[in-house]
N, C-alpha and C positions, 0 to 999 in steps of 0.2 A: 839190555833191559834196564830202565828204571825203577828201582825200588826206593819208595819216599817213607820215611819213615811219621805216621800221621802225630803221633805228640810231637817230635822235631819239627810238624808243617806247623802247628800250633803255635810253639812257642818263639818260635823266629816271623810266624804270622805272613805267612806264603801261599794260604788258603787259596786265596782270589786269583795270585799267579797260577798255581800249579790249574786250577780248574780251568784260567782261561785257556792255558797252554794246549790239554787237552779240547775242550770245543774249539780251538782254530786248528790243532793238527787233524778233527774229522773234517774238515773243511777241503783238506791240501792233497794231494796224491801227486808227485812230480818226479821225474827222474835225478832230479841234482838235490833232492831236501831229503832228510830224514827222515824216512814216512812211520806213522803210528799204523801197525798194526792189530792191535789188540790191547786193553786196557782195564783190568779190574783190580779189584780188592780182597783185602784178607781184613780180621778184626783189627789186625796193627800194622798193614803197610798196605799202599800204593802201587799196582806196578803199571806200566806201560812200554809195552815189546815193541821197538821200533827196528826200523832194515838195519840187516846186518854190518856194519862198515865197519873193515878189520887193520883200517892204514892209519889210524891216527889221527891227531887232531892236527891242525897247520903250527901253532904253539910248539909244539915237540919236537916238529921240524925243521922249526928255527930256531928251537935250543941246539938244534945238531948241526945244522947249517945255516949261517947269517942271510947270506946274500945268494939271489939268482939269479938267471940268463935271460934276457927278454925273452925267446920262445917260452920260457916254464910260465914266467909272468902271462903272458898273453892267456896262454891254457889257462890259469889257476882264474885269472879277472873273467876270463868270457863266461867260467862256469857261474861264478859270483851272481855275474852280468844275469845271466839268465837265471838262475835260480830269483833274483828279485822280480825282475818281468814276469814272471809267474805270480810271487806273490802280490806285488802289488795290482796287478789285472782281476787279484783277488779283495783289492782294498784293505788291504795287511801292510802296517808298516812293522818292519821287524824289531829295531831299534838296540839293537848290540851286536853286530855287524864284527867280530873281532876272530883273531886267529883261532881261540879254542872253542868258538862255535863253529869250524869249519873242517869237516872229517871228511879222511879219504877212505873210498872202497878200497875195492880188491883190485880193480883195472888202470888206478888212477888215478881218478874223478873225486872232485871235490861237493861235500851235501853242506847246504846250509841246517842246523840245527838250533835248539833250544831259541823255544816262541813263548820264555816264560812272562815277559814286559813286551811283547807282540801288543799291538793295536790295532783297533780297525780304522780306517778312515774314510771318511766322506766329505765332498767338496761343502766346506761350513763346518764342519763339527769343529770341534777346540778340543788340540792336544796338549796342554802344559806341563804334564810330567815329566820332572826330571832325570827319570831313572835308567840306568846304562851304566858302561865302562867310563868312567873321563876321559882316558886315553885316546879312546875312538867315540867321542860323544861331541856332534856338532855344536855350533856358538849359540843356536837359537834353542835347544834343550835344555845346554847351562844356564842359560839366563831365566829358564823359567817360559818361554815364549811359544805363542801357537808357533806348530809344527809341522810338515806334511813330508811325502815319500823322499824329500832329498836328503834329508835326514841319515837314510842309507850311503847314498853316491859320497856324504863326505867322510863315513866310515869307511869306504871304498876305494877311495884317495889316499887316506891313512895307510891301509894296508897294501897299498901299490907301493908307495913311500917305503915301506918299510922292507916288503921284498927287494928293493933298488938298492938300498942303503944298509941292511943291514940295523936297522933301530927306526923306532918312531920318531915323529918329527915334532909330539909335544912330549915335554919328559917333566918330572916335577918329584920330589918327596911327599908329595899329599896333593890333594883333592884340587885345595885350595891352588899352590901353585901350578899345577895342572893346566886349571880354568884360565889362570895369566895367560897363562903362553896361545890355547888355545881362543883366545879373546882378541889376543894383540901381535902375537909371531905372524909376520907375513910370511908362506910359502909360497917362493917365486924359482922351482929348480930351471937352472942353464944349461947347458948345452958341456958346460966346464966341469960342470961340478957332476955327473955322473961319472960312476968308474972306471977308471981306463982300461981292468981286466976283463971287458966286456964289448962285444959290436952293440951299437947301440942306434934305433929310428928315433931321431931326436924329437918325433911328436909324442916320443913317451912325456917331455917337460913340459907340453903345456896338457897336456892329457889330464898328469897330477895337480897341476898349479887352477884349474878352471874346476876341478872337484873340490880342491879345497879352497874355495873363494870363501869367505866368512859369511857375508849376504848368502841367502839361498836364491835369491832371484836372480844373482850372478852366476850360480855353479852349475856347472851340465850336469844337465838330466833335470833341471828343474821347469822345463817344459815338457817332458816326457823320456825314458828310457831310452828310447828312438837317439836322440842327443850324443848318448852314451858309445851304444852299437855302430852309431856313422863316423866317430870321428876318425880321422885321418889314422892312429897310432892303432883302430881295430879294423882295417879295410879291408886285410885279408883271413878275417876270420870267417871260417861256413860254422854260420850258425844252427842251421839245419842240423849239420851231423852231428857238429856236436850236442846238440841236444839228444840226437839219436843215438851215441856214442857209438860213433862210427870212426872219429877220429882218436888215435895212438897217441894215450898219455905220455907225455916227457918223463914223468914218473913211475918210480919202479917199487909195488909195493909189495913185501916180503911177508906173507902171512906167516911164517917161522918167526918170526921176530913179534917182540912186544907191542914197539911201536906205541909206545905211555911212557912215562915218567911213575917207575914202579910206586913211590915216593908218596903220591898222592890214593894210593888204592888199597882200599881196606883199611883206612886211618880210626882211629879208635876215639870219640868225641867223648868230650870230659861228660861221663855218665851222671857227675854228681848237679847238673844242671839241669834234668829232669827225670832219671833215673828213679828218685824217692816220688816223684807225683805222674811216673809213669801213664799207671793206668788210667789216672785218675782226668789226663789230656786227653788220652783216649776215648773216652767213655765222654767226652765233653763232645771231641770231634764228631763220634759216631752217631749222638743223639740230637748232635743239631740236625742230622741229615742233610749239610752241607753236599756231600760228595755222595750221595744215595743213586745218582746216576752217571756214577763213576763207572761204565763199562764200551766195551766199543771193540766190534768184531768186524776187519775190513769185509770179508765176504758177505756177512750179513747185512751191513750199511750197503757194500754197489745191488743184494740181490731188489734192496728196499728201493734203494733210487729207480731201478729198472721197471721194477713195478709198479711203481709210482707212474714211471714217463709210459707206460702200457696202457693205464689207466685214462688216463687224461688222452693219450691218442683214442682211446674207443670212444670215450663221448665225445671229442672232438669230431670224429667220423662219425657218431651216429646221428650228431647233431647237423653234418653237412647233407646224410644221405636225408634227414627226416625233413629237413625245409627243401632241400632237393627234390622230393616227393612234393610238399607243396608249390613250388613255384610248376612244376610239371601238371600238375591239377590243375592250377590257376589257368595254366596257358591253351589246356586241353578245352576245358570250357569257356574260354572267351574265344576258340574257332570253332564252338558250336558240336564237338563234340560229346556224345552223351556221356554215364557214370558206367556204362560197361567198359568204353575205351579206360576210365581209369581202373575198373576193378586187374585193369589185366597184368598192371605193373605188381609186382611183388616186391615189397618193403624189404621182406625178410631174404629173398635170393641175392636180392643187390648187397643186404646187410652180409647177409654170411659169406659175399664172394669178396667182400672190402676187407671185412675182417681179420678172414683168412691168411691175409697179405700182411697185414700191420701186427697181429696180437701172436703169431706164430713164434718160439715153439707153444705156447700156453693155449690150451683149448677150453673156449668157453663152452658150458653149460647151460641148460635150459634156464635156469633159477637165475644166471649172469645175465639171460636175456633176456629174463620178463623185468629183471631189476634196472636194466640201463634205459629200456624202456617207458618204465611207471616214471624213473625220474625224468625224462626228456617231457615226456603228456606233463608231468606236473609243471615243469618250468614254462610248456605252451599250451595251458590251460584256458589263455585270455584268445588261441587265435582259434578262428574256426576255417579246418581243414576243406570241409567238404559240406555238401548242401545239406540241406534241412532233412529231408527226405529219405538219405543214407541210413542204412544201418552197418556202415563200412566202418572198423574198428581193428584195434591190435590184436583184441584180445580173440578177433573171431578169426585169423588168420592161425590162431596155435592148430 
């Protein structure tokens, strides 16, 4: 559980993240991300219930252990792998791609989380925000530059890097030197320079060396993900199962155990920094009505989607059976057949045996089908069904 504190969203001014975070987590539903379950408010804090994940973050696990085995590697990057192909086939670029956005369940498996600097993208739009880790923050972000999904694959590099070796491959005191190394350090791993405590498939080195190319028109995946899943170092990963988690984590996670860094939880923020104008953030927060649709209930959201896609299938079908009926008119009378051969078809047996197929379990009502009705006549108001003569109509079929 998330709990935000709303004068702390204020005065550190995280308003815009925090909101966006949530409208992209009702977006996402996947088996490798953090999913939002539920999402409301109290007068003075924020919450959002997301899935259970009781292993830890990936950070924690490399303060315990530096370095790991190509099989763990493989495992940990395919889920990476996929958890992006999901989002970006959702036009989500995530944009801080780093170990302590990466939590393991209970089996495992590793979630991507925290979509608070998430974006969307579209072929054209312009991204130039800078904002991210430096550490794992590609060349075209630091400079300020439009951006697009590879943005991800070379935080993805980074963190392959780092599993391999035991440390990042750009280091610095600050920001600033950071951005050097990540501007100008060539990553070119050999064949030499991996560790001898380990077997090793030597297309792990250009696997890493082709993510982090500096250009993004040089680095895989910058024609598509596809790029990524084919190269030679992931041939024999099934990506099926594991999507399906079907395949046996290398990892072993111990829910008796903490699995955090106690260090950081429950930390006590210097009070006297908004403490004395408390309320008075709040009362600012809660009246702009910034976050006044700050709620979200997974069941309620898919029952809405369903009926939404229920919806649109019935006029979709009433609209096929209703010109269906017309072009059967049309064709009855240009072979010279009279209006008794049409009175004989029944609009409504055809409708209610279609329907019955498609709109099931939900049972419509008379009032649902004089309504789906009145709106189809009103949208074909301009055609004329039947001859002049006719007193054949909807309303005389009730």
């Amino acid at each position: 559980m998330k709990e935000m504190n709303k004068a702390k969203i204020y005065i550190k001014k995280s308003m815009k993240a925090i909101l966006n975070e949530k409208n992209l987590l009702e977006e996402l539903h996947y088996p490798l991300l953090s999913n939002m379950n539920y999402a409301f408010q109290t007068e003075e804090f924020l919450y959002i219930i997301m899935d259970y994940l009781p292993g830890g973050d990936l950070r924690y696990h490399l303060s315990k252990r530096k370095k790991y085995n190509q099989k763990e590697i493989k495992f940990l990057i395919s889920n990476i792998i996929l958890s992006l192909k999901y989002l970006h086939s959702k036009h989500i670029i995530h944009r801080d791609i780093k170990p302590e956005n990466l939590v393991f369940d209970v089996n495992g498996y590793i979630h991507l989380t925290d979509f608070g600097i998430s974006s969307k993208y579209y072929k054209g739009n312009s991204l130039i925000n800078s904002s991210g880790t430096p550490s794992y923050m590609a060349p075209e972000v630091m400079l300020r530059k439009n951006h697009e999904f590879s943005v991800d694959f070379f935080a993805l590099g980074i963190i392959t890097y780092e599993l391999i070796f035991g440390k990042r491959p750009f280091n610095g005191k600050n920001r600033n030197e950071i951005k050097q190394e990540v501007l100008y350090k060539d990553i070119k791993i050999k064949k030499s320079d991996l560790p001898k405590d380990n077997y090793w498939d030597y297309n792990i080195c250009s696997f890493v060396n082709l993510l982090l190319k500096r250009k993004a028109c040089l680095r895989l995946g910058y024609k598509g993900i596809f790029e990524i899943m084919e190269h030679e170092f992931l041939k024999d990963i099934n990506w099926k199962k594991i999507e399906k988690k079907e395949v046996n984590s290398p990892f072993y996670i111990n829910e008796n155990n903490e699995n955090f860094n106690s260090d950081y939880v429950n930390q006590v923020d210097d009070e006297n920094i908004y403490q004395n104008k408390k309320k008075y953030f709040i009362n600012i927060v809660n009246e702009s009505g910034f976050f006044k649709s700050f709620y979200f209930n997974r069941e309620e959201y898919e029952t809405n989607i369903y009926n939404s896609d229920v919806n649109k299938n019935r006029k979709k079908l009433i609209r096929g059976i209703y010109h269906s009926h017309e072009f059967d008119n049309r064709s009855s009378t240009a072979r010279g057949y009279t209006n008794d051969r049409t009175n004989e078809i029944s609009i409504f047996h055809k409708l209610g045996r279609q329907r019955s197929q498609i709109i099931s379990p939900y049972k419509l009502n008379e009032k649902d089908k004089d309504d789906d009705i009145s709106e189809i006549q009103e949208e074909n108001s301009h055609t004329n069904l039947y001859n002049n003569n006719d007193d054949y109509s909807y309303s005389s079929l009730d």
